[in-house]
C-alpha atoms as one frame of an Amber mdcrd trajectory, in Angstrom:
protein
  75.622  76.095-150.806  77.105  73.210-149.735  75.640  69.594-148.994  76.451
  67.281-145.971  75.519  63.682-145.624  73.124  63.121-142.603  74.892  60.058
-141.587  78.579  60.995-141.433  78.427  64.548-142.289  81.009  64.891-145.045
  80.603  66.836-147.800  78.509  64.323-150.350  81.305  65.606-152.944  83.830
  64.649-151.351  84.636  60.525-150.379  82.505  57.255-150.884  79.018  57.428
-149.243  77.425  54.037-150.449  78.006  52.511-146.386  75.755  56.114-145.882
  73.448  55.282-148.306  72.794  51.683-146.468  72.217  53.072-143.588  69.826
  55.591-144.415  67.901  52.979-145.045  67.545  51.388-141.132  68.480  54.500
-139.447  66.892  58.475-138.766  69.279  61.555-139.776  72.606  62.091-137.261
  73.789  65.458-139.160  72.383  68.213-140.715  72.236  68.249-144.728  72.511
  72.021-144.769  75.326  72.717-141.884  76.621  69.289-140.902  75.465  70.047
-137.147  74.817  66.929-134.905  71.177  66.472-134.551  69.340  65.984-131.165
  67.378  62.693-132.494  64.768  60.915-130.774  63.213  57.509-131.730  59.870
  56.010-130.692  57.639  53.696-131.712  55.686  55.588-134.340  58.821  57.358
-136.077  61.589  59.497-134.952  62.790  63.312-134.686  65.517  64.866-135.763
  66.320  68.475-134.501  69.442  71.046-135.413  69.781  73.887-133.431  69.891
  76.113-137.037  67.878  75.035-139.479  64.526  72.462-137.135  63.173  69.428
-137.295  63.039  66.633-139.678  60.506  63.762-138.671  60.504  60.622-140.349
């Protein structure tokens, strides 16, 4: 099974992901690891959501 980055949702095998990496940091989830979907993300106050039709939510 195959891997995606939640930031630009490439393959992490394939390409440099180290501007990724930075942002992961600052920002929640934009793609799904496991399908590379775009996310339905919300951010408040206390945290944020990130939802893919396939595979849930992520909270963070």
């Amino acid at each position: 099974m195959s891997s995606f980055c939640d930031q630009c949702g490439s393959l992490l095998e394939v390409g440099d992901h180290v501007r990724c990496a930075a942002r992961q940091r600052l920002e929640p989830p934009r793609f799904c690891p496991e399908c590379a979907r775009r996310m339905v993300v919300q951010v408040t106050p206390a945290g944020w959501t990130a939802r893919c039709s396939r595979h849930g939510e992520r909270r963070g």
